[in-house]
N, C-alpha and C positions, 0 to 999 in steps of 0.2 A: 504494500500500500504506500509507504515512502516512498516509492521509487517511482510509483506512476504520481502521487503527488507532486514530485518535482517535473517529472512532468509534463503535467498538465500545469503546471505553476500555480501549484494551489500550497497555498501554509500552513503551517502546523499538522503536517502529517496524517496521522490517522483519522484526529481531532476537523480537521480544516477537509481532509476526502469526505467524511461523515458530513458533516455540513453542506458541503457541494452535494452530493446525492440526494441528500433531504431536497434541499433548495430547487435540484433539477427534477426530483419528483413533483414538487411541488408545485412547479411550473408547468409540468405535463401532463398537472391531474392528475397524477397513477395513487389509489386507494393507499391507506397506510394497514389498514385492515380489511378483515375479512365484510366488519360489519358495516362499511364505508359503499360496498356492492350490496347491499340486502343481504344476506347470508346472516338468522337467526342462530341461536345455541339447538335449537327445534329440528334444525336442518342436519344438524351433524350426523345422525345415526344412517342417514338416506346416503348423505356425502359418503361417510366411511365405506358405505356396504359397494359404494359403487366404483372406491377405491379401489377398495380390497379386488376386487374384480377387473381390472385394469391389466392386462400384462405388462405394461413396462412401469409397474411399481418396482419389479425385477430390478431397476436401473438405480434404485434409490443407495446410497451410502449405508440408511439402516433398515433392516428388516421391520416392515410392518406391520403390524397386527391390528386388529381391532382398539386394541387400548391405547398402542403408544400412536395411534392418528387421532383418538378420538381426541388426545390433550395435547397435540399438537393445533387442531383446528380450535379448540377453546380456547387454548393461549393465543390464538391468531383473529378470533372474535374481539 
């Protein structure tokens, strides 16, 4: 992240990239959350099931289950 911060000639490093991203989302309209697109706590069980059903969940870094999507989408609510 230093390294592309310098650059893009952005300061303060991690601190100063974290802000430009904010900033360019912010600029782009892109949601901060889930609950920013309509997407209830209500929805999750429908979301996950239809996750879990997806084959390139395959691709993910961690194994998915039922549980550890459902509190990743609540923490993302």
């Amino acid at each position: 992240i230093n390294s592309l911060s310098r650059y893009l000639n952005i300061n303060n490093g991690f601190d100063g990239f974290l802000s430009f991203v904010k900033n360019l989302n912010k600029a782009l309209n892109i949601p901060i959350n889930l609950s920013e697109i309509g997407v209830l706590e209500g929805d999750i069980d429908r979301i996950v099931e239809g996750a879990l059903k997806d084959p390139s969940k395959n691709g993910n870094p961690v194994k998915l289950n039922a549980k550890n999507l459902k509190k990743l989408l609540i923490s993302a609510i």
